[in-house]
C-alpha positions in Angstrom: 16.8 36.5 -55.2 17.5 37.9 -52.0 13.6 37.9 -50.9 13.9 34.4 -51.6 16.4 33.2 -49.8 15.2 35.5 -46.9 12.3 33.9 -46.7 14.3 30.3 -47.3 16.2 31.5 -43.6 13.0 32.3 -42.3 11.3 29.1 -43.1 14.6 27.1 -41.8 14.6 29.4 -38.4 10.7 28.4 -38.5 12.0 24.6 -38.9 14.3 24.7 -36.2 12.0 26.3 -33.2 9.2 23.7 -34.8 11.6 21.0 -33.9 12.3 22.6 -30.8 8.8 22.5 -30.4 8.9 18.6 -30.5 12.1 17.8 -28.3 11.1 14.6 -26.0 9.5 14.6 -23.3 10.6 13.9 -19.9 9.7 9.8 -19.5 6.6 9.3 -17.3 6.6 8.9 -13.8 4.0 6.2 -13.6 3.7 4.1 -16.5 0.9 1.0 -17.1 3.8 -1.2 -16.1 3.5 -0.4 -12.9 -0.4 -1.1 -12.3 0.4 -4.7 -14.2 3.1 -5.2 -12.0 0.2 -4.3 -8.8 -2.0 -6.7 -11.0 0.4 -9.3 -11.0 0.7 -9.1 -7.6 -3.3 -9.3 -7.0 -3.4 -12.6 -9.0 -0.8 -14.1 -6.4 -3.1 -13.4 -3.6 -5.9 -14.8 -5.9 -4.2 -18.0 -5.5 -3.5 -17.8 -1.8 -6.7 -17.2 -1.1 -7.9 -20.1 -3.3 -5.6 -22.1 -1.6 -6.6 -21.3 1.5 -10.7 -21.7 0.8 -9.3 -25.7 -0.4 -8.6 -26.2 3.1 -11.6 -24.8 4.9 -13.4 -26.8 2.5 -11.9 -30.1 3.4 -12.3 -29.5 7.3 -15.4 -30.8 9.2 -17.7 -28.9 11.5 -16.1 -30.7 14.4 -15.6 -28.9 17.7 -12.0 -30.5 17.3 -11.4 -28.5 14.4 -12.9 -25.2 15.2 -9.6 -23.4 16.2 -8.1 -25.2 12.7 -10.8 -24.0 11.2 -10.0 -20.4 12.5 -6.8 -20.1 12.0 -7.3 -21.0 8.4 -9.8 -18.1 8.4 -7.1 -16.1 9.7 -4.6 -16.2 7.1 -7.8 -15.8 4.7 -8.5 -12.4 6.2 -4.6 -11.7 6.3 -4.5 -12.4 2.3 -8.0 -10.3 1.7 -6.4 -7.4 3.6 -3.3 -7.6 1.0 -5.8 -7.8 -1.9 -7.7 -4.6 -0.9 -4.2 -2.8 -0.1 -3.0 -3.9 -3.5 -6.2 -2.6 -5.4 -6.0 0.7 -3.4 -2.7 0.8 -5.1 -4.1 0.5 -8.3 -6.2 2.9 -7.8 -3.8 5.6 -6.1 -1.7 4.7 -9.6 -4.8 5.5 -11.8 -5.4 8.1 -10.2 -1.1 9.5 -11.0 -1.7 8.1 -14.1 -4.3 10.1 -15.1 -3.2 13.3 -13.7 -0.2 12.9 -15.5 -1.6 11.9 -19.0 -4.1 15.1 -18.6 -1.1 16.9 -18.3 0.8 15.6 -21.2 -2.5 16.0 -23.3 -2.7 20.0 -22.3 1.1 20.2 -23.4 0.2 17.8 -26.5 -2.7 20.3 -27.2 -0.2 23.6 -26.2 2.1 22.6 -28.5 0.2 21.5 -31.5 -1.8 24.9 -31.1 1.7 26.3 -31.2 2.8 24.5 -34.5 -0.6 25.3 -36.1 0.7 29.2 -35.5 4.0 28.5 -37.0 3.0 27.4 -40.3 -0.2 30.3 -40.6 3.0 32.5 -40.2 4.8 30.8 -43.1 2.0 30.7 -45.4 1.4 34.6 -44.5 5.2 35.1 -45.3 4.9 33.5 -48.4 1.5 35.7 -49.3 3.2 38.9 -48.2 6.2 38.1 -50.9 3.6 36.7 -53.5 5.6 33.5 -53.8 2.5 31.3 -53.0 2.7 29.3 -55.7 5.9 27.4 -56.2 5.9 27.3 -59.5 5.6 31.3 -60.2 8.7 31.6 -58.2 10.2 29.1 -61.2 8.8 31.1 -63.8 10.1 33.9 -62.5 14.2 33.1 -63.0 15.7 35.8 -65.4 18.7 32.7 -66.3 19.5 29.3 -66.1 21.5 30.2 -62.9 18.7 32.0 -61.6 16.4 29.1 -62.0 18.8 26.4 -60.3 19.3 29.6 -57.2 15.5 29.4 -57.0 14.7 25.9 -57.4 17.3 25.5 -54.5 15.4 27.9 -52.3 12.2 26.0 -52.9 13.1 23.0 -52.1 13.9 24.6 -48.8 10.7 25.9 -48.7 9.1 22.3 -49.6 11.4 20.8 -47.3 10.0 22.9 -44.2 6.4 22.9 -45.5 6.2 19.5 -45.5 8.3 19.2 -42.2 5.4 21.8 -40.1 2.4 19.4 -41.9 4.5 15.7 -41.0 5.0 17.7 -37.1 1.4 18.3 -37.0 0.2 15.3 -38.0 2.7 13.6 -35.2 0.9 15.7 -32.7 -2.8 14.8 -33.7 -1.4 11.5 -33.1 -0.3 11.7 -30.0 -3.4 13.5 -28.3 -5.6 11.1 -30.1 -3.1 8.1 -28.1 -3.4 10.1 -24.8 -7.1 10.7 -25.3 -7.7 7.1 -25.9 -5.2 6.3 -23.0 -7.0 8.5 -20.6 -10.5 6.9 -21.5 -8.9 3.7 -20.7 -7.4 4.5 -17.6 -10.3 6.2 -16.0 -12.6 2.9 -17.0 -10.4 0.5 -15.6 -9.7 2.7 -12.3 -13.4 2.5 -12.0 -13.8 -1.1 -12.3 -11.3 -1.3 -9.7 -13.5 1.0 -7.4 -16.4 -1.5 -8.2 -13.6 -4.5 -7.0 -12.4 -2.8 -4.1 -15.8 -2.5 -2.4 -16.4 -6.2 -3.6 -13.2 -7.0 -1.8 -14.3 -5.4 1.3 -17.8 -7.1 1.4 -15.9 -10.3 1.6 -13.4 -9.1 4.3 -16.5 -8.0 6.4 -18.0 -11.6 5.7 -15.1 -13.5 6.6 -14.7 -11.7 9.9 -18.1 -12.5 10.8 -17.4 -15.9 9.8 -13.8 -15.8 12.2 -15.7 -14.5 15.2 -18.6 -17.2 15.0 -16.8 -19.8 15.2 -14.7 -18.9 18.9 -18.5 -18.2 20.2 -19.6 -21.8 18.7 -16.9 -23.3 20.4 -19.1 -21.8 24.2 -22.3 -24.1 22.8 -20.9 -26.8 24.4 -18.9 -26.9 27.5 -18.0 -30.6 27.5 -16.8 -30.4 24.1 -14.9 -27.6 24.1 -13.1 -28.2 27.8 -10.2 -30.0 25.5 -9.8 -26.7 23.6 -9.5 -24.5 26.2 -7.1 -27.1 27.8 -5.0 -26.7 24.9 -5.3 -23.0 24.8 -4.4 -22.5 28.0 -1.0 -25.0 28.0 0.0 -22.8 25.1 -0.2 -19.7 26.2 1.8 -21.0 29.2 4.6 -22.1 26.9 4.6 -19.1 25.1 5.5 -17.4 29.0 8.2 -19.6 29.7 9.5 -19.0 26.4 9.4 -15.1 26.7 11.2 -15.0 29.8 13.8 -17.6 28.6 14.1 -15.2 25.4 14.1 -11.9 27.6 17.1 -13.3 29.9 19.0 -14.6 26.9 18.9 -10.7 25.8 19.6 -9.0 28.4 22.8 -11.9 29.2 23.8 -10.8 25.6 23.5 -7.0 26.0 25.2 -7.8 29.5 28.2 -9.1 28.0 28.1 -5.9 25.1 28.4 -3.9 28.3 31.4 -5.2 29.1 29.6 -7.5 31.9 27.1 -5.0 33.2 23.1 -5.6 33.5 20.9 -3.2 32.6 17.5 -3.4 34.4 15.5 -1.2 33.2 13.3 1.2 35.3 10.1 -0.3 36.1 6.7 1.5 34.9 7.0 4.1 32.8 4.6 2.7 30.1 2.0 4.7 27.8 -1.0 3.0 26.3 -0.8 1.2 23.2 -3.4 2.0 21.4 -5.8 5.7 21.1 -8.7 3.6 22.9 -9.0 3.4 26.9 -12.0 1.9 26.8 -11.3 -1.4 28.8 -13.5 -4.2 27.9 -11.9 -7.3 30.2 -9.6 -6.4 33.2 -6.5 -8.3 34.7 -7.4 -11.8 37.2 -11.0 -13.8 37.6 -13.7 -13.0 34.8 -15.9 -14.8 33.2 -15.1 -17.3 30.3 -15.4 -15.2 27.2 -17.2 -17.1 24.0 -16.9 -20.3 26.4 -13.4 -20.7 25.6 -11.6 -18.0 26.7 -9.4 -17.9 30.0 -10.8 -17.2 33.4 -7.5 -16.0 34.7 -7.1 -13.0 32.7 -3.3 -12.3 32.1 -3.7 -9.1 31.0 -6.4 -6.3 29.9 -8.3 -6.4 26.4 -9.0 -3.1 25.3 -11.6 -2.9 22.8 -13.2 -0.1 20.7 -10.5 -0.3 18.1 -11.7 -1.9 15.1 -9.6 -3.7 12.3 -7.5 -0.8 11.6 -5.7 1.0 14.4 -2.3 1.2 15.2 -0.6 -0.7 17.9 2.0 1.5 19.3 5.5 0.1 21.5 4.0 0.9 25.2 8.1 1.6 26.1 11.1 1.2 24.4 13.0 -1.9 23.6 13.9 -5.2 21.4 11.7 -7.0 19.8 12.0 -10.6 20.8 8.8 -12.5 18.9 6.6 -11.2 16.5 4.8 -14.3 14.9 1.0 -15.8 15.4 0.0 -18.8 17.7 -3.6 -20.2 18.2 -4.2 -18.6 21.5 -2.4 -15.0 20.9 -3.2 -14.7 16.8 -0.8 -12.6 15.6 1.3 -10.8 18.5 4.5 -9.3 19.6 6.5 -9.3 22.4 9.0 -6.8 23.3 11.7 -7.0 26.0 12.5 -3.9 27.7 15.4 -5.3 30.3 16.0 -8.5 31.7 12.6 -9.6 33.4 10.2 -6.7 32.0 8.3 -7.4 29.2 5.3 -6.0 26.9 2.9 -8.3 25.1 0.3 -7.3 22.2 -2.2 -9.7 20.8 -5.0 -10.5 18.7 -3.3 -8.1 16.1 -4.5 -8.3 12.2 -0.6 -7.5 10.8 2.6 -7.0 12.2 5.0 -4.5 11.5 8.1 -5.3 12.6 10.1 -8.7 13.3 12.2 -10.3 15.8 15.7 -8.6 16.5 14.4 -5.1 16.2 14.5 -2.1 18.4 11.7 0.3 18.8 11.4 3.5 20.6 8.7 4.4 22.5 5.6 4.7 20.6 6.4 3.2 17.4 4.2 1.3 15.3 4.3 -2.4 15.4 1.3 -3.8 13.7 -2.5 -3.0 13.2 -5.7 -4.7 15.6 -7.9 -7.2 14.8 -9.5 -10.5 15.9 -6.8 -13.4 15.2 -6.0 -16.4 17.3 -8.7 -16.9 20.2 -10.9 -14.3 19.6 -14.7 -13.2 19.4 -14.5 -9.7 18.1 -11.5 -7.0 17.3 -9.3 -5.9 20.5 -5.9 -5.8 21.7 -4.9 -8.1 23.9 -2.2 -6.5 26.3 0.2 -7.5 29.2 2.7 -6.3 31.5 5.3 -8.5 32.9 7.9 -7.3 35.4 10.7 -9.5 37.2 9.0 -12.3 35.2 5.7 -12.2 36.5 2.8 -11.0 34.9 1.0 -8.0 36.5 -2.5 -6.1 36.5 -1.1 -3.5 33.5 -4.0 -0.6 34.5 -1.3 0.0 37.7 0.1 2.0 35.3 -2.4 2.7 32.1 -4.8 5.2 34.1 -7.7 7.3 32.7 -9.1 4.4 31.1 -13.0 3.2 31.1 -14.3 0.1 32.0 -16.8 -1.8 29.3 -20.3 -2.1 31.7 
């Protein structure tokens, strides 16, 4: 009996590193709940964006209408630029997803190959002790004792044969489930590849679209004289309003100070963007797309495409970050009573009223919003409340021939 019930312990020791084998894994880092959570968010934007077409729809080709018309194109290209940075997401997930579930299939795999060892080395015990057969080790019982001894130890040895098969199958299982998973995953990351580039095709084509219709708007000088009117009275408000903000702050930080004004240093500005290539200078010019102004309030500095960041050119509070007709999406920033930075034209923002920034910092992305023919940044200086030429301090830049 005591081969037996060695091999009984040895089967049982066998049981117990099998099911060591199979403790549970760690739970996944990324999950398909998170790309449906992604999805979920894309159809949201889905309905923005069919909102949004509704409205363009209903609006005439009037000249009145045009800067409607482009503001609603605006927001479009806001929500297509979400839709393409939620499907990147998806696919930066697919892509965890999949590296993570190859993973868990090469441990799957590791440890199945590892189970499959275990019970060769139980059937080789049970060779090496010529107790194959179960029923031999029956027939073998000298008494009625011996018997019920034996049978005891088989049933051990039934108990963890039957355990290794159930741990195997279990295993097969689950790599067939990952296998199938991964197949799935890398399909439907693909498809979103397909929709991404779809995505951006439309982007492209609604820019074009934006951009058109400012240069429309120069067919006809009589008709578009109210426009630019309107423009122009805007942007004037938005001054007034600036400086009425910027003196509110710097009463408020005054009165922190225990009554003392801090007026910041004048100067001491970097450029905003990576580009110096200036494409419209401070004062006279001419009216660009027919609409714009003719007394330049600032430099545009082009060269920068939908996607680079607008930095703070000098530290300080952020006093309006919102959109208007004229400006698009823009930012002001007040860096002591009297001096402020402005940043227009912008395709996002990244920060909001209240802040503080340092030096540098990013606070939104270029593009071609409000009145605008093509992507720029639309940037001015003011100091003691009046507006000044900003390249008296941005030098090495390079004027647009």
């Amino acid at each position: 009996m005591r081969p037996m019930k060695r091999i009984a312990a040895a089967l049982m020791a066998l049981a117990v590193i099998c099911t060591a084998v199979l403790l549970p894994q760690p739970v996944s880092a990324v999950t398909q709940s998170d790309i449906d959570a992604l999805k979920g968010d894309a159809s949201d934007l889905t309905s923005q964006k069919k909102a949004l077409e509704a409205k363009l729809a209903s609006l005439s080709d009037d000249k009145a209408e045009v800067m409607k018309k482009k503001e609603l194109l605006d927001q479009q290209i806001a929500v297509q630029v979400k839709e393409i940075s939620n499907v990147e997401s998806q696919i930066s997930t697919y892509a965890d997803l999949i590296s993570q579930t190859q993973a868990e299939l090469a441990d799957a795999q590791a440890r199945e190959a590892a189970q499959y060892e275990l019970f060769c080395r139980r059937v080789r015990a049970m060779e090496e002790e010529g107790t194959v057969s179960y029923w031999s080790v029956l027939f073998k019982a000298d008494n009625f004792t011996d018997l019920l001894d034996r049978l005891d130890a088989v049933n051990e040895i039934m108990d963890a044969d039957q355990a290794v098969i159930d741990q195997l199958k279990a295993l097969q299982n689950e790599i067939s489930e990952k296998e199938a998973s991964l197949k799935s995953s890398k399909a439907d990351a693909e498809a979103a590849k397909t929709d991404l580039e779809s995505k951006k095709s439309a982007l492209d084509s609604q820019r074009k679209q934006a951009n058109q219709l400012i240069q429309q708007l120069g067919a006809n000088e009589d008709e578009t004289e109210a426009a630019i009117d309107g423009l122009a009275e805007e942007e004037e408000a938005i001054q007034k309003r600036i400086q009425e903000m910027s003196r509110k702050l710097a009463e408020e930080q005054a009165a922190a100070n225990g009554g003392q004004v801090s007026n910041a240093a004048l100067g001491g500005y970097i450029w905003p963007v990576d580009s110096h290539y200036v494409t419209s200078t401070f004062g006279g010019r001419a009216s660009p797309g027919g609409i714009g102004s003719t007394n330049h309030k600032g430099v545009d500095i082009g060269r920068v495409g939908y996607t680079t960041t607008v930095h703070a050119a000098k530290a300080g509070t952020i006093i309006v970050a919102q959109r208007s007709s004229s400006y698009g999406n823009y930012v002001v920033i007040s860096h002591g009573s009297g001096n402020t930075t402005l940043y227009g034209h912008m395709s996002s923002l990244k920060v909001s009223a209240g802040t503080y920034v340092n030096q540098g910092d990013a606070i939104g992305i270029t593009g071609s919003t409000g009145n605008s023919t093509g992507p720029h940044l639309h940037f001015e200086i003011s100091e003691n409340g009046v507006r000044i030429n900003p390249l008296k301090y941005l030098t090495g830049y390079t004027l647009a021939g």
